[in-house]
C-alpha positions as CSV (number, residue, x, y, z in Angstrom):
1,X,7.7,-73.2,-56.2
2,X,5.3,-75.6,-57.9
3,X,2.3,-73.2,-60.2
4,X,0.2,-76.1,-59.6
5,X,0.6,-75.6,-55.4
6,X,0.0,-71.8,-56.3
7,X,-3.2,-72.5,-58.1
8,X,-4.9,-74.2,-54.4
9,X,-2.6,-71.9,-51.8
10,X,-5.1,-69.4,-49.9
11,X,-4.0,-66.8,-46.9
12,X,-5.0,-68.8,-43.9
13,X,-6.7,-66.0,-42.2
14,X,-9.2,-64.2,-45.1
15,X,-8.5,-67.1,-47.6
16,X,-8.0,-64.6,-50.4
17,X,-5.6,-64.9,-53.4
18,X,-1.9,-64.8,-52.7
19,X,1.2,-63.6,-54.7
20,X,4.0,-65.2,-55.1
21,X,7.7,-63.2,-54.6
22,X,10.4,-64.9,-56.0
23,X,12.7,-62.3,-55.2
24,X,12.0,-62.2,-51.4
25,X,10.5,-66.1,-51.6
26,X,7.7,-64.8,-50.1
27,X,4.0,-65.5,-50.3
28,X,2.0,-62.1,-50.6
29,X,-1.7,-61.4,-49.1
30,X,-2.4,-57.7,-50.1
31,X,-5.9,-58.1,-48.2
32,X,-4.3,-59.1,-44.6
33,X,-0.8,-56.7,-45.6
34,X,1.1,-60.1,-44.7
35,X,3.9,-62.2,-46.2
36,X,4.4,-65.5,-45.6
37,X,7.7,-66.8,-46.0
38,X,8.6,-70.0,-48.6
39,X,11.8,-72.0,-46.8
40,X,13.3,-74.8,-48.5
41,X,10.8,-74.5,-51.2
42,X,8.2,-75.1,-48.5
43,X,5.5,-71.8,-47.5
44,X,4.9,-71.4,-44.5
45,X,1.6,-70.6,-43.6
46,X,1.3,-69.7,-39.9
47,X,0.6,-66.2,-39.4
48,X,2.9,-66.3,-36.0
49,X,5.7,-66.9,-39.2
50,X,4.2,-64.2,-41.6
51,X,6.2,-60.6,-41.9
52,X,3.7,-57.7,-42.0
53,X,3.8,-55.5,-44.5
54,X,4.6,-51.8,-44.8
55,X,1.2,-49.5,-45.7
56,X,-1.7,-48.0,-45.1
């Protein structure tokens, strides 16, 4: 994945920072506890689409 499209990317929901999992090629929001998946190089930011995460 492009840095450059990392720099601008933003949760859609609380518009925080994201991380970026190249292991799972998923985009991280710690704040929301949601992943957004990257398919075909391509994130996909619905939250419909996003996986939540495990935690408190």
């Amino acid at each position: 994945m492009d840095s450059r499209l990392l720099e601008i990317l933003v949760c859609p929901i609380c518009k925080g920072l994201l991380k970026h999992d190249r292991t799972a090629q998923e985009l991280i929001c710690q704040t929301d506890r949601l992943a957004f998946p990257i398919r075909d190089g391509i994130p996909i930011m619905i939250e419909e689409q996003a996986r939540v995460l495990p935690g408190s």
